[in-house]
C-alpha positions as CSV (number, residue, x, y, z in Angstrom):
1,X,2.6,-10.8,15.1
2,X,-0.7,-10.0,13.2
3,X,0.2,-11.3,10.1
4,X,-3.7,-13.0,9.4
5,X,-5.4,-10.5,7.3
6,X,-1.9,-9.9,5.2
7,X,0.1,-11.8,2.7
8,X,3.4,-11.5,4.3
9,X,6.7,-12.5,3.6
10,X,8.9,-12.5,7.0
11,X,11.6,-10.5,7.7
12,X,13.7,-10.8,10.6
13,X,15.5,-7.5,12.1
14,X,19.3,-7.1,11.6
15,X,21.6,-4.4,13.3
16,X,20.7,-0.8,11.6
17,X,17.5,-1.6,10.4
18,X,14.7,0.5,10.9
19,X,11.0,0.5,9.4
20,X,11.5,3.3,7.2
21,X,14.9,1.6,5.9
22,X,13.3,-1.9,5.4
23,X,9.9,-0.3,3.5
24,X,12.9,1.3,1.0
25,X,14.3,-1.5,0.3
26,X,11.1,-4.0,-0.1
27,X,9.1,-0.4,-2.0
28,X,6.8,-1.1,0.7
29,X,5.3,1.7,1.9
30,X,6.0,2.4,6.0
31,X,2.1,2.4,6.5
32,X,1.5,-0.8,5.4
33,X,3.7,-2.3,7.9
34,X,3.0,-0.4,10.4
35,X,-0.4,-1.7,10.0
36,X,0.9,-5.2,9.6
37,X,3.0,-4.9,12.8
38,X,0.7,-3.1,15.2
39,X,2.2,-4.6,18.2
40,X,6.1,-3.7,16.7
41,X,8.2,-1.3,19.0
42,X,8.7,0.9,16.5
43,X,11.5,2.9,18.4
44,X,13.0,-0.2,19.4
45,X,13.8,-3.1,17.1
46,X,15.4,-5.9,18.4
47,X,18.1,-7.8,16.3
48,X,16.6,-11.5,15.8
49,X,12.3,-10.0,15.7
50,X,10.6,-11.4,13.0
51,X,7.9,-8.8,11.5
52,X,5.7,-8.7,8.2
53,X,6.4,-7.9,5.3
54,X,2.9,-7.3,3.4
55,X,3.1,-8.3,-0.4
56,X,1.1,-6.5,-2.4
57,X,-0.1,-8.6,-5.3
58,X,-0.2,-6.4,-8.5
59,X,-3.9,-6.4,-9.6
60,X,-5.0,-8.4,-13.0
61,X,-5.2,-6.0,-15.8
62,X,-8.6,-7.4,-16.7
63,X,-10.0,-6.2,-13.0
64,X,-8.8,-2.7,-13.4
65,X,-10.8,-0.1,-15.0
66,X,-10.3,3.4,-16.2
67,X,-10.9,6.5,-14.0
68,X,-10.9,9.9,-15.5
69,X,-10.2,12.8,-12.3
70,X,-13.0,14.9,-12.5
71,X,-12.8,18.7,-11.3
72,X,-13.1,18.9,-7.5
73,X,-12.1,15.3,-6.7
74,X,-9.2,14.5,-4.5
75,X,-6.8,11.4,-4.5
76,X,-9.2,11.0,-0.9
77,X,-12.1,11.2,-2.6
78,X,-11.3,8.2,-5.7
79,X,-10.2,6.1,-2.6
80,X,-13.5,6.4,-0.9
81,X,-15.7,6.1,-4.3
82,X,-14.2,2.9,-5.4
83,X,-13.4,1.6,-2.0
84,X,-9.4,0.8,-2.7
85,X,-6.4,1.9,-1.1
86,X,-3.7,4.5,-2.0
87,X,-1.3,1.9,-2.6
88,X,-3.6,0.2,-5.1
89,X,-3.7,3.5,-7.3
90,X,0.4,3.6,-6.7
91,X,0.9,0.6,-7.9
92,X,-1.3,0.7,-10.9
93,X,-0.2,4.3,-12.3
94,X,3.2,6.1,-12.6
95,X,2.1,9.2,-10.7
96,X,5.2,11.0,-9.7
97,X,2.5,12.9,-7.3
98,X,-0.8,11.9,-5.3
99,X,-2.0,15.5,-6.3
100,X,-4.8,14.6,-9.2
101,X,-5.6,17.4,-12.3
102,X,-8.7,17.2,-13.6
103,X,-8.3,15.4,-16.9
104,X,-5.9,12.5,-15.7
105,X,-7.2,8.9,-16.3
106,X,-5.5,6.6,-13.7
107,X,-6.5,2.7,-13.4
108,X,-8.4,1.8,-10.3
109,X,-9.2,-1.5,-9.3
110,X,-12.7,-2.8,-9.8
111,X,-13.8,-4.1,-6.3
112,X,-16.3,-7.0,-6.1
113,X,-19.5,-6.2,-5.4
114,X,-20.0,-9.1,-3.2
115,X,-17.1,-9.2,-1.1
């Protein structure tokens, strides 16, 4: 288990689970457990194996600032310039896709400075 650098909640593996399965039903996405489970045989889940869960704490309003998708940036490229994570635009916008037109104001995080 390598749940140190995530807020987890545990789940433990019942007959018919799979990743994909359990990331629908907690609207985690798969790639944030995969992370959290590196050493997880992902083609082979025992019944009884605990893995993490990340939780993804919903960002205070007052930290998140205004973004307006400028012609010639990508989804990529507003992850990179404010240093976040897909899943923090996700879960801070009702995007129906991760495909950005010039124009749209999403809500980003504002990442300390210091951290």
């Amino acid at each position: 288990m390598n749940y140190e650098d995530y807020n987890c909640m545990v789940y433990i593996i019942r007959q018919g689970d799979t990743l994909y399965s359990i990331s629908r039903r907690y609207n985690v996405p798969l790639a944030s457990i995969l992370r959290a489970n590196p050493f997880v045989d992902i083609y082979n889940l025992r019944i009884g194996e605990e893995i993490c869960i990340p939780v993804l704490n919903p960002v205070n309003m007052e930290t998140l600032m205004e973004h307006v998708v400028k012609e010639g940036e990508t989804m990529h490229s507003i992850l990179m310039m404010h240093g976040i994570e897909v899943e923090d635009i996700l879960l801070n916008n009702k995007l129906e896709d991760i495909y950005l037109l010039p124009g749209t104001t999403i809500m980003v995080p504002s990442v300390d400075e210091e951290m």
